[in-house]
PDB file as gemmi writes it, atoms N, CA and C in Angstrom:
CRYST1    1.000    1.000    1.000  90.00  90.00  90.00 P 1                      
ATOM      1  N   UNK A   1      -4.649   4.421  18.360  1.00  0.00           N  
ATOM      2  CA  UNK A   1      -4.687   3.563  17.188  1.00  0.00           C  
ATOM      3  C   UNK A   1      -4.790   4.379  15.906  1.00  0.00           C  
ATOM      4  N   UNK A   2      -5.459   5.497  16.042  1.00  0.00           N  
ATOM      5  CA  UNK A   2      -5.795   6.336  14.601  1.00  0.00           C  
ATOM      6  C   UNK A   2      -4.208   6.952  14.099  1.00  0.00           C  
ATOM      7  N   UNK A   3      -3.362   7.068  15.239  1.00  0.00           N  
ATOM      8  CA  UNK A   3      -1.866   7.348  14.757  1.00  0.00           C  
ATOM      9  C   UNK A   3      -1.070   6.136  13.939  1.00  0.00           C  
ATOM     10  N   UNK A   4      -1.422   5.361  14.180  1.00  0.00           N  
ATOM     11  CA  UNK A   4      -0.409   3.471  13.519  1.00  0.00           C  
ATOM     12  C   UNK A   4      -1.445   3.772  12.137  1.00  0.00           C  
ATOM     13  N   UNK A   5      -2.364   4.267  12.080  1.00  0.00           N  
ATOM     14  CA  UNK A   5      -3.536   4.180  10.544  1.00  0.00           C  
ATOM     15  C   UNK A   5      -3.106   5.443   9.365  1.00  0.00           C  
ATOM     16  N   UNK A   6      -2.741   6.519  10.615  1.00  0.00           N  
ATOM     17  CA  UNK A   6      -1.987   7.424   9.871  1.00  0.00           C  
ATOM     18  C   UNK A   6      -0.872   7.566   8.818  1.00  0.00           C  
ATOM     19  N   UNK A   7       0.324   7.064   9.951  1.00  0.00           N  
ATOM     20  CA  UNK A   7       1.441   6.624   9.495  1.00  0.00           C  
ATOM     21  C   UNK A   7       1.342   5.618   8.085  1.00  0.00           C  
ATOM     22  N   UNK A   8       0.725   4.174   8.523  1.00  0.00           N  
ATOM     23  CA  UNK A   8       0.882   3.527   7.381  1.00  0.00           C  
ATOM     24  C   UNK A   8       0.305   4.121   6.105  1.00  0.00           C  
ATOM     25  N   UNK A   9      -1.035   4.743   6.478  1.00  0.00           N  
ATOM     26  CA  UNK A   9      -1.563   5.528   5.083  1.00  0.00           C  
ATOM     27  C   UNK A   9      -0.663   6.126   4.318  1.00  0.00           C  
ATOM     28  N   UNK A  10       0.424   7.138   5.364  1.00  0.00           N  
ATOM     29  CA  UNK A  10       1.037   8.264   4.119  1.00  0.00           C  
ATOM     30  C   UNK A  10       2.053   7.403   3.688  1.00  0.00           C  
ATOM     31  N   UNK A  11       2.578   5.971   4.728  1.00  0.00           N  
ATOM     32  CA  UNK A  11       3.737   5.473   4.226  1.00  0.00           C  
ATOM     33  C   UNK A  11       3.358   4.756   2.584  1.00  0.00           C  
ATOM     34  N   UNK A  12       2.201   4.548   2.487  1.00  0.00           N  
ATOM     35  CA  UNK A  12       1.704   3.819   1.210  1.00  0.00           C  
ATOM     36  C   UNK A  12       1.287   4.880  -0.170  1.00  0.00           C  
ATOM     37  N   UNK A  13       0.818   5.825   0.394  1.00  0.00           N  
ATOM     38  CA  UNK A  13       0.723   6.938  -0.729  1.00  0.00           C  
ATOM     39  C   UNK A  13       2.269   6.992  -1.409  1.00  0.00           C  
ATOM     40  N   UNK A  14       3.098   7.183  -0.443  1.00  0.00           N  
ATOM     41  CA  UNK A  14       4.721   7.588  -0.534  1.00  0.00           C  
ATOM     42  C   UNK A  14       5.034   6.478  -1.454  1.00  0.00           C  
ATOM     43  N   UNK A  15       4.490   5.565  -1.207  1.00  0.00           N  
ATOM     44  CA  UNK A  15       5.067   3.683  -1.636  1.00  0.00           C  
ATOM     45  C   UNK A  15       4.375   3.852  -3.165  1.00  0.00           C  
ATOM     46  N   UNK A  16       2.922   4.360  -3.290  1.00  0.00           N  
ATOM     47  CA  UNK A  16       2.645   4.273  -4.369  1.00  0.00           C  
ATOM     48  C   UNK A  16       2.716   5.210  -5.174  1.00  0.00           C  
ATOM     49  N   UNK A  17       3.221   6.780  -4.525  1.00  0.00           N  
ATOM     50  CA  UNK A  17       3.899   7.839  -5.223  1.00  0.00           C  
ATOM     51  C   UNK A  17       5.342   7.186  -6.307  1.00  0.00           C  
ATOM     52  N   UNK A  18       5.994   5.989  -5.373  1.00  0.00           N  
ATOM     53  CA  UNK A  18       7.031   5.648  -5.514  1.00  0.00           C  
ATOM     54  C   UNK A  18       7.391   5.025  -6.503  1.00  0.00           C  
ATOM     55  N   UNK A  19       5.919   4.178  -6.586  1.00  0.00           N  
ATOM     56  CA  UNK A  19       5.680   3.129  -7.673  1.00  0.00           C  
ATOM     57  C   UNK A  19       5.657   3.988  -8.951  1.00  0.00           C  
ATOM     58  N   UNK A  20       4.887   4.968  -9.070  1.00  0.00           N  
ATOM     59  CA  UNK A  20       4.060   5.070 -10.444  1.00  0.00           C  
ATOM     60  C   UNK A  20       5.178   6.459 -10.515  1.00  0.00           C  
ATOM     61  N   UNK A  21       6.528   6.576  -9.971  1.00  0.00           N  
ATOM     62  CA  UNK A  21       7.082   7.451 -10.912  1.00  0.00           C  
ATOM     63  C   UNK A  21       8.624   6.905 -11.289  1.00  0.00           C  
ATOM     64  N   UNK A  22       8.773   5.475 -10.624  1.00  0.00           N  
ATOM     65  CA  UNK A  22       9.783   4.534 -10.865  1.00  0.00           C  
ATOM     66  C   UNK A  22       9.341   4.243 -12.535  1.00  0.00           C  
ATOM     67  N   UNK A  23       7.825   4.138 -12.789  1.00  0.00           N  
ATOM     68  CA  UNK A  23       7.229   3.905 -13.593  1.00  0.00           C  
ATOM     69  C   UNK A  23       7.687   4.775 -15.273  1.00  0.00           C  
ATOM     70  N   UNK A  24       7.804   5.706 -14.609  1.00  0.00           N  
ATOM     71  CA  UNK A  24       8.119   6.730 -15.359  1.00  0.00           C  
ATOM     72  C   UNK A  24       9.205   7.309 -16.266  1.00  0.00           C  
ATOM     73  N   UNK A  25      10.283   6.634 -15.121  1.00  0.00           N  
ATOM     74  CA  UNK A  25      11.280   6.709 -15.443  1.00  0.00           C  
ATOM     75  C   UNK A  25      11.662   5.397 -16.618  1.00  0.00           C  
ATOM     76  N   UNK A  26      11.452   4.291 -15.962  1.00  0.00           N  
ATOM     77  CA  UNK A  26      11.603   3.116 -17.194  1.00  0.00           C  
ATOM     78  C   UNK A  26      10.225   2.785 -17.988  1.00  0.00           C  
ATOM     79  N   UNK A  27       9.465   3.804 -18.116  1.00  0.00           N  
ATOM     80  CA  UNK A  27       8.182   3.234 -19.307  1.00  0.00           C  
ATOM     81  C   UNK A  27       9.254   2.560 -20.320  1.00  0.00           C  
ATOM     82  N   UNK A  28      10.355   3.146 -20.866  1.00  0.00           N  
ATOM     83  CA  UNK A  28      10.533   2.227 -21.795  1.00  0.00           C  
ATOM     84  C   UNK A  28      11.427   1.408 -22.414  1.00  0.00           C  
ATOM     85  N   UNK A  29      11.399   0.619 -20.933  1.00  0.00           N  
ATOM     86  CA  UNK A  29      11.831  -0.781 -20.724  1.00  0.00           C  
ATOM     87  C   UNK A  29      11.172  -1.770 -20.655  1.00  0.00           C  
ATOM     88  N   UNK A  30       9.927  -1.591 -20.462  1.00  0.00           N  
ATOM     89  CA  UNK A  30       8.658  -2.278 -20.031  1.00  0.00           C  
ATOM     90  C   UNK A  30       7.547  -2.351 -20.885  1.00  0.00           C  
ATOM     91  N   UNK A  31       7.328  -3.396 -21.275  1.00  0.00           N  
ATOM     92  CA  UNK A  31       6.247  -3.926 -22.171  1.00  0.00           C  
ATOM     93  C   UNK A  31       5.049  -3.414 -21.745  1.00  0.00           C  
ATOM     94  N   UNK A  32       3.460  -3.642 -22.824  1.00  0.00           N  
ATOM     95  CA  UNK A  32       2.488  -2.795 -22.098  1.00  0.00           C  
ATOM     96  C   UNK A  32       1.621  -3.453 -21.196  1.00  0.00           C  
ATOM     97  N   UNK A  33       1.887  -5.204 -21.239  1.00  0.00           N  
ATOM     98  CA  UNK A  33       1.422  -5.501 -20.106  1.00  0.00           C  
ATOM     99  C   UNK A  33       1.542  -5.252 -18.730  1.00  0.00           C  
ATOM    100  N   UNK A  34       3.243  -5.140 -18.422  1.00  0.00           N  
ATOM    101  CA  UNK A  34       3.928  -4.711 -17.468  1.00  0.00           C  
ATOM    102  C   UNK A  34       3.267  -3.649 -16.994  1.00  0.00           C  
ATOM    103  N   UNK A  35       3.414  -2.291 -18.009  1.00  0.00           N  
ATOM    104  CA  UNK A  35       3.427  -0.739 -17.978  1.00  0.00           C  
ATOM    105  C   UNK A  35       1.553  -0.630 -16.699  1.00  0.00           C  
ATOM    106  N   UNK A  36       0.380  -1.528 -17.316  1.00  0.00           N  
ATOM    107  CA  UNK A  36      -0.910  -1.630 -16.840  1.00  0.00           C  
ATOM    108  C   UNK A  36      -0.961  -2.289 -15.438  1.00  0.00           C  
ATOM    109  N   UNK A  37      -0.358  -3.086 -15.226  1.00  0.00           N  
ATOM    110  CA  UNK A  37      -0.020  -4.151 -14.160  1.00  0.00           C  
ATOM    111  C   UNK A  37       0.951  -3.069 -12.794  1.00  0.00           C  
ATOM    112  N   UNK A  38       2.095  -2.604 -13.388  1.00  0.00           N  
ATOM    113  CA  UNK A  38       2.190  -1.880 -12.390  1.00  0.00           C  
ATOM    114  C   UNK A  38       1.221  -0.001 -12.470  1.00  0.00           C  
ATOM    115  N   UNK A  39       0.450   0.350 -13.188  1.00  0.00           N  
ATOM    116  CA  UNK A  39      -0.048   0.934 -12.912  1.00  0.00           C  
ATOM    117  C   UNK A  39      -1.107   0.814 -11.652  1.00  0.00           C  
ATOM    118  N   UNK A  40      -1.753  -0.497 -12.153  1.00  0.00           N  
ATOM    119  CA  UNK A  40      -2.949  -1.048 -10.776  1.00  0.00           C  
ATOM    120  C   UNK A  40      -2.104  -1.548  -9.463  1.00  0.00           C  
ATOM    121  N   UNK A  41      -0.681  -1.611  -9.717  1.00  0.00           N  
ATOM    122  CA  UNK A  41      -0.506  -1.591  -7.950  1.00  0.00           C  
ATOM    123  C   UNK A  41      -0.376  -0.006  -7.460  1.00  0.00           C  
ATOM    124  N   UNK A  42       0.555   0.597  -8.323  1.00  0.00           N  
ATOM    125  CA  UNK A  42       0.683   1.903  -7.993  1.00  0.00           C  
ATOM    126  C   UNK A  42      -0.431   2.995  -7.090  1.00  0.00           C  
ATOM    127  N   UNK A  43      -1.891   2.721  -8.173  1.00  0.00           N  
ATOM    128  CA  UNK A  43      -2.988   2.972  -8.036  1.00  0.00           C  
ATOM    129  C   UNK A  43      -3.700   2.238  -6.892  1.00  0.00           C  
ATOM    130  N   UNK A  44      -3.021   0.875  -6.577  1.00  0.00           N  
ATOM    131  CA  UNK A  44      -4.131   0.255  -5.320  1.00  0.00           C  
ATOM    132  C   UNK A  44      -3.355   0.675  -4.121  1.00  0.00           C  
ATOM    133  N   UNK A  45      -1.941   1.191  -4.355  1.00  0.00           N  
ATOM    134  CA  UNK A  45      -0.931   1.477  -2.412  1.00  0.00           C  
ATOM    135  C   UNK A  45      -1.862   2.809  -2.555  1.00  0.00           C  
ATOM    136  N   UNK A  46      -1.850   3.649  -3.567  1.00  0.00           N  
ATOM    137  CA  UNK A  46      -2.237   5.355  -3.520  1.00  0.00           C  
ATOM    138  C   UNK A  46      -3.683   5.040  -2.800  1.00  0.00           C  
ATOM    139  N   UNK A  47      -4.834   3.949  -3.701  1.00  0.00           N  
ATOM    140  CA  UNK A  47      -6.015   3.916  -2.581  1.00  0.00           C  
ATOM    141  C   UNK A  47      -5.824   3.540  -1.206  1.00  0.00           C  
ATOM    142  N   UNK A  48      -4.879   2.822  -0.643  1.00  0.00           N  
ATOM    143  CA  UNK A  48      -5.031   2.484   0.278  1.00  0.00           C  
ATOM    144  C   UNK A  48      -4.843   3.364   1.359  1.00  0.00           C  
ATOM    145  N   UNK A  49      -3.884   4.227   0.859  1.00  0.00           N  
ATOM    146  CA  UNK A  49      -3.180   5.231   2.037  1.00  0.00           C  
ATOM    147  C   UNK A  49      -4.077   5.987   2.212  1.00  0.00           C  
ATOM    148  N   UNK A  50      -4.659   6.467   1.031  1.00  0.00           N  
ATOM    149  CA  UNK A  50      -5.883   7.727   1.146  1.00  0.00           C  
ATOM    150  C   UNK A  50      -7.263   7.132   2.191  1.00  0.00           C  
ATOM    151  N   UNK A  51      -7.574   6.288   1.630  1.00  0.00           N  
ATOM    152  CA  UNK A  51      -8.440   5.263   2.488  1.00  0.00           C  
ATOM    153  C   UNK A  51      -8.164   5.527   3.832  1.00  0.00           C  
ATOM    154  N   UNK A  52      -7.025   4.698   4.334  1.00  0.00           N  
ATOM    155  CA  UNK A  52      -6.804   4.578   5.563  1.00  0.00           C  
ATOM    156  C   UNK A  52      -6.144   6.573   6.018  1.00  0.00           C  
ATOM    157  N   UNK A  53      -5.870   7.584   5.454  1.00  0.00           N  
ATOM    158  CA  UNK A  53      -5.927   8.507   5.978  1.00  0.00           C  
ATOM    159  C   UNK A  53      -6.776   9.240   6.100  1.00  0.00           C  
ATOM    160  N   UNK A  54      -8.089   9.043   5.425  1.00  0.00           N  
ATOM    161  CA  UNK A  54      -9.822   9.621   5.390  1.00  0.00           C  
ATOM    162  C   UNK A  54     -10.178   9.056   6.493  1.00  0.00           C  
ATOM    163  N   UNK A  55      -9.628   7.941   6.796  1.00  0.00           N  
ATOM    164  CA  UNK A  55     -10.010   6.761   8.391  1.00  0.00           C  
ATOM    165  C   UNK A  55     -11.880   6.403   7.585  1.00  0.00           C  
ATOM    166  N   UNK A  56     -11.531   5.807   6.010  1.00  0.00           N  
ATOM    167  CA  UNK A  56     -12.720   5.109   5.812  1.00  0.00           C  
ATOM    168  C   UNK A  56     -13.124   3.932   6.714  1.00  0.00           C  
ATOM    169  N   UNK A  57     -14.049   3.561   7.180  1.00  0.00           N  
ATOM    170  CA  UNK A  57     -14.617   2.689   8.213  1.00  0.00           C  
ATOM    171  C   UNK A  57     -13.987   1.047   7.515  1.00  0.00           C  
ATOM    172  N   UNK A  58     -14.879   1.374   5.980  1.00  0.00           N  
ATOM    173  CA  UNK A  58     -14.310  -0.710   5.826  1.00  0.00           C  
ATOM    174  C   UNK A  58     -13.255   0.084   4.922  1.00  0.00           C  
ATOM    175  N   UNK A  59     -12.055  -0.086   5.189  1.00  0.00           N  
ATOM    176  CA  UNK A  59     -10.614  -0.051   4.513  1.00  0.00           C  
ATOM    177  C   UNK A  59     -10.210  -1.181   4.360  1.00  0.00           C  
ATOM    178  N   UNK A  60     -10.382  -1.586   4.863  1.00  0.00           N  
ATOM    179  CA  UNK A  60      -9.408  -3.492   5.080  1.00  0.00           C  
ATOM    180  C   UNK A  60      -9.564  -4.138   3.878  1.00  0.00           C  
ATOM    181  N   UNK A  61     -10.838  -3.886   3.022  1.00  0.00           N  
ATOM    182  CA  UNK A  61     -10.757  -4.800   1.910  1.00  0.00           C  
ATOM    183  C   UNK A  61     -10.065  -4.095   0.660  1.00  0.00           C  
ATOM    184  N   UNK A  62      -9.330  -2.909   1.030  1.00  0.00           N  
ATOM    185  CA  UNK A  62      -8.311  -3.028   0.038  1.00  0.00           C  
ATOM    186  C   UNK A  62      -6.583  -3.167   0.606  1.00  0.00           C  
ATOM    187  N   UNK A  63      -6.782  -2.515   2.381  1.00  0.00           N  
ATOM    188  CA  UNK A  63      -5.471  -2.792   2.410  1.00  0.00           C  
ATOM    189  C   UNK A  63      -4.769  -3.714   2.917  1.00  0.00           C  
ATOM    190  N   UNK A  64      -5.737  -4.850   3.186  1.00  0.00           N  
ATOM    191  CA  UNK A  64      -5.027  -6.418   3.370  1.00  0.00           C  
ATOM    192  C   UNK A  64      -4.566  -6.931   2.113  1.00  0.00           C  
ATOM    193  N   UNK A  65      -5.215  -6.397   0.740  1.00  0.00           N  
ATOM    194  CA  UNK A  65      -4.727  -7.320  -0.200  1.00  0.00           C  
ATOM    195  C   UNK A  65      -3.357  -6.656  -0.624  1.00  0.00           C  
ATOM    196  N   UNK A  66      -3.218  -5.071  -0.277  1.00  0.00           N  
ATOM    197  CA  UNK A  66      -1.753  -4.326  -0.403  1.00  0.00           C  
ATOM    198  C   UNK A  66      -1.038  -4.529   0.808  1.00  0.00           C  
ATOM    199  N   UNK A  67      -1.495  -4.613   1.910  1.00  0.00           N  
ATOM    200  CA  UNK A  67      -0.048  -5.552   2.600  1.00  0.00           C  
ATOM    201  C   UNK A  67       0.049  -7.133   2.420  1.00  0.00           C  
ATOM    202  N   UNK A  68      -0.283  -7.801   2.068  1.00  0.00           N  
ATOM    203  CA  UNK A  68      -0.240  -8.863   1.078  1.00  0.00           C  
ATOM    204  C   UNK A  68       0.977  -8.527   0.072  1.00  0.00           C  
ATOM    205  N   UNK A  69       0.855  -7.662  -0.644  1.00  0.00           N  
ATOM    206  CA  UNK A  69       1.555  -7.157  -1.948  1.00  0.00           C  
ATOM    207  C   UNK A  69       2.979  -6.791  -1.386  1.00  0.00           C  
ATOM    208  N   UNK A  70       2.516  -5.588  -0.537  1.00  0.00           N  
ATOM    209  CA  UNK A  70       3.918  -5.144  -0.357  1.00  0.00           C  
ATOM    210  C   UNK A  70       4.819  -5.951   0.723  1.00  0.00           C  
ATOM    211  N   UNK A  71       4.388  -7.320   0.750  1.00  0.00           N  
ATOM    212  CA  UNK A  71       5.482  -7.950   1.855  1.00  0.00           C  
ATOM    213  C   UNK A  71       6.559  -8.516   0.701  1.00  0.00           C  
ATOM    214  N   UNK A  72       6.205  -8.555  -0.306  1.00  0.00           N  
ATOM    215  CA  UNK A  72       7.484  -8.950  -0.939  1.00  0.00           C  
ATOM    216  C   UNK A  72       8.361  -7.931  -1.800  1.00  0.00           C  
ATOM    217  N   UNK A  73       8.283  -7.265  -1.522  1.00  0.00           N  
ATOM    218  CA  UNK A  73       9.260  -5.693  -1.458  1.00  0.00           C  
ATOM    219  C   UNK A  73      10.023  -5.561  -0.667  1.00  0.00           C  
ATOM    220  N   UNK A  74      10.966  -5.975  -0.483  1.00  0.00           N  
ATOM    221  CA  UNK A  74      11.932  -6.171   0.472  1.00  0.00           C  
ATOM    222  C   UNK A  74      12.919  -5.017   0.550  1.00  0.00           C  
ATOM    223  N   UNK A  75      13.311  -4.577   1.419  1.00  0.00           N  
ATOM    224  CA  UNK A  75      12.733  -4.393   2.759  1.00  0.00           C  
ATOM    225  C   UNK A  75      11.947  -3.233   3.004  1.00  0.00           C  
ATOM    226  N   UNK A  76      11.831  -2.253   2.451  1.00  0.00           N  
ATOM    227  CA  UNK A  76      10.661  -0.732   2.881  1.00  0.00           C  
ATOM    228  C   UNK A  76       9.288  -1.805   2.754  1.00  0.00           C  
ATOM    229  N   UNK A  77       8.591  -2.090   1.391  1.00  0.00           N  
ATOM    230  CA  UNK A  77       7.257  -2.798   1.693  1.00  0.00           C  
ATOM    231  C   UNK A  77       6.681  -3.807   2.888  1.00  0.00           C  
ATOM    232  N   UNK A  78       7.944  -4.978   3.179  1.00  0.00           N  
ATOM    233  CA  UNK A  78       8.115  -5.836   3.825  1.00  0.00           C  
ATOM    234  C   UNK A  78       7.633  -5.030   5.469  1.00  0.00           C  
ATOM    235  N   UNK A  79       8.259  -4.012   5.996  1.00  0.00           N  
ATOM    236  CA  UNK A  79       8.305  -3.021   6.791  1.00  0.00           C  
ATOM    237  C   UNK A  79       6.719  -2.721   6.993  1.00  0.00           C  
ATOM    238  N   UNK A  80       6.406  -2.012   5.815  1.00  0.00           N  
ATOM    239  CA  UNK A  80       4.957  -1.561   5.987  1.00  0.00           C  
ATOM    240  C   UNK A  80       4.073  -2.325   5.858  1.00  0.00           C  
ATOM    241  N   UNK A  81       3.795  -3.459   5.112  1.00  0.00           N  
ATOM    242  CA  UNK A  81       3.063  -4.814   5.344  1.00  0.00           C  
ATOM    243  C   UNK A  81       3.149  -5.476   6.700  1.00  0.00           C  
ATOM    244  N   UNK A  82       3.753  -5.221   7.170  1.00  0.00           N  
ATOM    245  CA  UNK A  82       3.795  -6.614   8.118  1.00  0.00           C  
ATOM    246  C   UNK A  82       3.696  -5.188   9.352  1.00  0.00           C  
ATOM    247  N   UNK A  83       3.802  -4.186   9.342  1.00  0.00           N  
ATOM    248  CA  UNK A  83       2.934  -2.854  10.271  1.00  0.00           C  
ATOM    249  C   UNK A  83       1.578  -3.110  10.232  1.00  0.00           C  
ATOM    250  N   UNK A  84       1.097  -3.098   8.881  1.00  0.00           N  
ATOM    251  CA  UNK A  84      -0.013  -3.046   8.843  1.00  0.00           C  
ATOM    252  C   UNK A  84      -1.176  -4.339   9.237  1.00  0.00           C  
ATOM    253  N   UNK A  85      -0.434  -5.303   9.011  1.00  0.00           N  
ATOM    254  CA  UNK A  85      -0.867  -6.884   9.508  1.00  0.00           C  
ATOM    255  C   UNK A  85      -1.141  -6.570  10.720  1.00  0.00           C  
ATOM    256  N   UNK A  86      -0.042  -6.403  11.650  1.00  0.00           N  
ATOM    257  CA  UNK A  86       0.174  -6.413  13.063  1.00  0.00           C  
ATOM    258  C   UNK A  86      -1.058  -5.055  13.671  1.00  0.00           C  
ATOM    259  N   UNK A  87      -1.170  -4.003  13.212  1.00  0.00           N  
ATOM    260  CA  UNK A  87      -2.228  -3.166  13.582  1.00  0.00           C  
ATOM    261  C   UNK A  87      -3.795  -3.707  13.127  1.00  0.00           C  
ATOM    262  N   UNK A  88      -3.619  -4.521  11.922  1.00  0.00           N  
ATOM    263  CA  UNK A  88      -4.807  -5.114  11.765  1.00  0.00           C  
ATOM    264  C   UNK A  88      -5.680  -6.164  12.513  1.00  0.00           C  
ATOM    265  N   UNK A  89      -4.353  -7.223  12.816  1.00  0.00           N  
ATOM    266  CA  UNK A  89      -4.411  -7.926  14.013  1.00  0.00           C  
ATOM    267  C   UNK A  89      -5.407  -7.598  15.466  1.00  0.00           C  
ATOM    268  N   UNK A  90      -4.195  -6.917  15.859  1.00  0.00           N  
ATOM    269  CA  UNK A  90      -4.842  -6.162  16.827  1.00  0.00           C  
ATOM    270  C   UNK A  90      -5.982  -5.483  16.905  1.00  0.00           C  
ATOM    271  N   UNK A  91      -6.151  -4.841  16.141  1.00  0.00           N  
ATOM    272  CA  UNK A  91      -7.504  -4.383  16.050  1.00  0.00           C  
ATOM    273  C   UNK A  91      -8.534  -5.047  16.665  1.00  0.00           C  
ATOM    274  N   UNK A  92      -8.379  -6.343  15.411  1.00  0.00           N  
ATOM    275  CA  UNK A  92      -9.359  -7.243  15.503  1.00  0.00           C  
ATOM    276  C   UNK A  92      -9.636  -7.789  16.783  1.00  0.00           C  
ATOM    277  N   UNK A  93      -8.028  -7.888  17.331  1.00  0.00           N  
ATOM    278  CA  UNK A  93      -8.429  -8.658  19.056  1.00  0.00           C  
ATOM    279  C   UNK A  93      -9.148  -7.841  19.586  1.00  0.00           C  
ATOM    280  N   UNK A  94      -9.492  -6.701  19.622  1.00  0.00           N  
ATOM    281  CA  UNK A  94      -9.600  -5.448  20.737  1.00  0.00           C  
ATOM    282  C   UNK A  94     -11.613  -5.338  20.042  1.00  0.00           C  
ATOM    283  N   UNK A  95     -11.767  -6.095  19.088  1.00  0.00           N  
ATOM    284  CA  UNK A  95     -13.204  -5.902  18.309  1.00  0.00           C  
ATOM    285  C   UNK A  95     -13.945  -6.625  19.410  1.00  0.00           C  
TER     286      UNK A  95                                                      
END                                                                             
């Protein structure tokens, strides 16, 4: 199981590497509400991955609300959300 925790971690660092330099490229296209808004997702995939690759004990309460997020990212997020559901899932059965 610590391998499926792995994976999704770096896949979300990558996701939120992804975010905050997409960011970068169009700062200025994007208003500054926008510019703050996707900073805090950028910043919540980067916690999550790190989280779940430290193998912090309670992770879940940040990365249910980012696979939440990234299911409507179609299709790479969609991918890693609904990984991460399904390992969460499980988990839980196996608790």
């Amino acid at each position: 199981m610590k391998t499926h925790k792995r994976i999704i971690g770096i896949c979300w660092i990558v996701f939120g590497a992804l975010i905050l330099s997409l960011l970068v490229l169009k700062s200025d296209q994007l208003q500054g509400g926008s510019i703050v808004a996707v900073v805090l997702v950028g910043l919540a995939f980067l916690a999550a991955g790190f989280s779940l690759v430290a193998n912090i004990r309670r992770s879940s309460w940040i990365c249910l609300p980012c696979s939440a997020l990234s299911l409507f990212t179609f299709p790479i997020g969609t991918v890693i959300g609904a990984y991460y559901l399904w390992y969460y899932f499980k988990l839980e059965r196996m608790a």
